[in-house]
N, C-alpha and C positions, 0 to 999 in steps of 0.2 A: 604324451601330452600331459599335462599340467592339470591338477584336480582344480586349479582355478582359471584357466581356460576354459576346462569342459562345463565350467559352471554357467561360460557365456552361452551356453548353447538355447536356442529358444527364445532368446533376444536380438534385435535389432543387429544388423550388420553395419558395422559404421569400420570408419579407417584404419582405427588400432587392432580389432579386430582381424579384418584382413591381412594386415602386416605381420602379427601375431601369428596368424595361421601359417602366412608362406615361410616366417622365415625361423619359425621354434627351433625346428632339426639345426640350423646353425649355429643358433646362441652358446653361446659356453655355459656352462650350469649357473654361474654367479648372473650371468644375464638374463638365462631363464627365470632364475628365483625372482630378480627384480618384475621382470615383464608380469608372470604369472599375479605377483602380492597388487602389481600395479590394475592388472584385469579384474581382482574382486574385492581392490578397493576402491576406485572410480573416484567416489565422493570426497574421500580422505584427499585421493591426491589433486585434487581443485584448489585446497587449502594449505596446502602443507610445501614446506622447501625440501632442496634435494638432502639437508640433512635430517630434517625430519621422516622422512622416507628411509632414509640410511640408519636411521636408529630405531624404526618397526622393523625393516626387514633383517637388519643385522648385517650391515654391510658397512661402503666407505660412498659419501654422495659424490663421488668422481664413478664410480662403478655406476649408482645411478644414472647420471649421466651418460655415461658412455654406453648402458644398457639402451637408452632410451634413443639416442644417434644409433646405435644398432637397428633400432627400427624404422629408422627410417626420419626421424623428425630434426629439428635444429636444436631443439633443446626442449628444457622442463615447459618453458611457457609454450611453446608449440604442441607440446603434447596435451598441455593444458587446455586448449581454444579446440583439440578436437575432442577432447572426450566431454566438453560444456558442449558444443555443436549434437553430440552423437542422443544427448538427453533426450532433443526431440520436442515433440509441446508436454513436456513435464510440466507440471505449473505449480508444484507444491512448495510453496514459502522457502522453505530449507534447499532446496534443488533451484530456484532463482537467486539467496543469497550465497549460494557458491555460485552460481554463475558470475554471478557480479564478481566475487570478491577473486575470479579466476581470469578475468577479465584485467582486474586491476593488479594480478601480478604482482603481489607482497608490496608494492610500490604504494605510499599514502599520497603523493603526489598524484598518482595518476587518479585513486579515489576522488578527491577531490577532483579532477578534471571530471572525474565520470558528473558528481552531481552538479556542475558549473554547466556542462554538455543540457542539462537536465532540465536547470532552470532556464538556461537561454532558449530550449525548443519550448518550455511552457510559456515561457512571456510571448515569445510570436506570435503562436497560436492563440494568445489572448489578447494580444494588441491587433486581430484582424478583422476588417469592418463586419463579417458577419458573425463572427464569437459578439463582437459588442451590440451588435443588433439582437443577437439572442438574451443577452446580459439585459438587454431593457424589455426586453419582455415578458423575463423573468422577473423583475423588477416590479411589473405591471401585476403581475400576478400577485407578490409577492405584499405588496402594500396597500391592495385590496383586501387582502386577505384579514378576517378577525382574529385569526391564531395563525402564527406559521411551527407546521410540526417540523422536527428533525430529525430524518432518519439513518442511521449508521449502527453495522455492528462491528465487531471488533476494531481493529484501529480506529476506523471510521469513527464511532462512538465516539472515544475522545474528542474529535474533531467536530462531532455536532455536538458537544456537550461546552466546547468552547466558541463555537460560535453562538449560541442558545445564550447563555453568560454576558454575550455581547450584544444580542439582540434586547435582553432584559433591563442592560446600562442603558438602552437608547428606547427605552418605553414601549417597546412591540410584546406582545400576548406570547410565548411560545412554549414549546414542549418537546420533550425528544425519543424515538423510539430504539431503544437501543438492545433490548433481551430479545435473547432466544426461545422457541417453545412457545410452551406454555405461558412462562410470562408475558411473553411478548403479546401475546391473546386481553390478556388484562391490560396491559396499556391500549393496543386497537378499541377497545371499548370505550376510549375517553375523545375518539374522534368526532369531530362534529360537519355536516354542510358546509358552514363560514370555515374553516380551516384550509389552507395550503400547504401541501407536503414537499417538503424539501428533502430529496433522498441522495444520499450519498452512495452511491452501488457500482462499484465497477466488477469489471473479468463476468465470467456465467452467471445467469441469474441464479438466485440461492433461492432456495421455499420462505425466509423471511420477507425477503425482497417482494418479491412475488405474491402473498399473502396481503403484505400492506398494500400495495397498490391497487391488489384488486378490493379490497376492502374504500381504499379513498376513491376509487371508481365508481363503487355501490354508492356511497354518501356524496357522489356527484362534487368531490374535493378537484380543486385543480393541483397538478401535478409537475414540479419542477425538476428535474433529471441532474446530479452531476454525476460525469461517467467517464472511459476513456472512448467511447464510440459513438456515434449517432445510429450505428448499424445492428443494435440487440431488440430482442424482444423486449424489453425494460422502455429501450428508447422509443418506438414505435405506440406505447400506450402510455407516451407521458405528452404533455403541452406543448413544453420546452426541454431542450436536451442542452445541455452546458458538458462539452466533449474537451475536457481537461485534462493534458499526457501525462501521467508519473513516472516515465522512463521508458525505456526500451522493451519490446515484450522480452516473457520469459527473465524475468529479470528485476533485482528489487526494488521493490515499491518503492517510490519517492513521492510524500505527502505533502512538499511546501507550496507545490501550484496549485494545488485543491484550496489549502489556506489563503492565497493569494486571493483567488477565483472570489471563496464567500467575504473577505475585505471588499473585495469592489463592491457586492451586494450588500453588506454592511452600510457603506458609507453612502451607496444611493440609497438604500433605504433612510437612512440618517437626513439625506440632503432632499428627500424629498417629503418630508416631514421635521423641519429643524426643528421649531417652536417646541414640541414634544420631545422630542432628544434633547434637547438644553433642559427642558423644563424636570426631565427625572435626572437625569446630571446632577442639577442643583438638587436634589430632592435626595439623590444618593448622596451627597457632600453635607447635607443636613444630618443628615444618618449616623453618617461617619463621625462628624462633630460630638454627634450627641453620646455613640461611644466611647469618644476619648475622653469624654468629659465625667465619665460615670463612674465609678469601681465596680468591675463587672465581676461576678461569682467566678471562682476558679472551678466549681463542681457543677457540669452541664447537667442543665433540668432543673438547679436548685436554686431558688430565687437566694439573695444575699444575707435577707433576714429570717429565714429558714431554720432552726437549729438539728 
């Protein structure tokens, strides 16, 4: 047997495996080498065509092929969909974007179907009467609120740092939580009572996640949820849970229905305080005026008559 077989050992028994096992003694050598390179590289072959295969292992992608119908499958993509299946609940970023991208089968068409698939299950689930009952009661929260905080780390972050941007055009108070550690301790310290937490947290709760809420718990903050469950520990100690899908599990993230989601709150917050939304609108268009109209320092920090 094959020093990259015996490497499966200790791991999960999945399909290829077992087919592997019964039918090695058969293989021709050229099939074995395929099978064997194919059993400990897994990952590679999620992404890769049968020539790309054929030029690591040092073969022809017809031998590929036919190595791989020797085992038992219809072809590369078949073999593809079990050894994504065999992952299990992997969850690590790089092990969901090849499942994805092994899903979608070198094909850009079908890509695009994947996130078309994506957005149409997020719009349902936000066009149904209780996503939008939860929507106003986050809502309720939200524009009682004297500051609304924004919490997100990684991707996320961006996303609250662009909504945060949007909230500031339309005159509401906010802030955003977005470091790790330590840092993150020195922003917790700027929270107040009046304040409403708007946390962006999906998949396991993480020790930031967890920290900030229990902290806006202690200062008696109301707590707004967006996540893909109503079923975490996260959701259970917040107000309001806003259970927003970004794809299929096990599988790469898709961020546009999260965006969607805080536009709606964007614009009732907006709507239900116009006066004040127009009124810093024009106040930013003043601003802007008064930029264009000025010769601003090309050297930030230096006023213009500076020498």
């Amino acid at each position: 047997m094959s020093a990259g077989h015996s490497g499966a050992r200790g791991k999960k028994r999945d399909v290829f495996s077992d087919r592997f096992a019964r039918r090695c003694e058969e293989l021709s050598p050229s099939f074995k080498r395929v099978a064997a390179f194919i059993d400990a590289n897994r990952l590679t072959v999620l992404t890769s065509s049968a020539v790309d295969l054929a030029r690591e292992i040092g073969t022809s992608d017809a031998t590929v092929i036919r190595a791989v119908q020797a085992l038992g499958f219809d072809g590369l993509h078949d073999l593809r969909s079990e050894i994504a299946a065999s992952y299990g609940k992997r969850n690590a970023p790089v092990d969901n974007l090849r499942r994805t991208l092994a899903e979608a089968s070198e094909s850009v068409e079908a890509a695009l179907d994947t996130v078309l698939e994506v957005f149409a299950t997020g719009l349902d689930a936000l066009g149904k009467p209780a996503f939008r009952g939860n929507v106003l009661a986050a809502l309720d929260i939200l524009h009682t609120a004297e500051r609304i905080v924004l919490f997100g780390i990684g991707p996320t972050a961006h996303i609250a740092a662009y909504f945060a941007a949007r909230l500031r055009r339309k005159g509401k108070k906010q802030a955003v939580l977005d470091r790790t550690g330590a840092e993150l301790a020195d922003q917790l310290l700027d929270l107040a009572h009046g304040d409403a937490l708007l946390m962006l947290a999906y998949g396991k709760p993480y020790p930031e996640a967890e920290v900030a809420l229990a902290e806006a718990r202690r200062l008696r903050m109301r707590v707004v949820l967006v996540s893909d469950s109503e079923d975490t520990e996260l959701a259970r100690r917040a107000d309001v849970v806003l259970a927003v899908p970004r794809g299929r599990s096990e599988r790469m993230a898709l961020h546009g229905v999260t965006v969607l989601c805080l536009e709606m709150l964007l614009l009732g917050l907006a709507t239900s305080d116009s006066q004040k939304a127009v009124s810093t609108l024009g106040e930013l268009e003043r601003l802007r005026k008064a930029t264009r109209s000025r010769k601003l320092s090309t050297h930030p920090g230096k006023l213009p008559d500076e020498k």
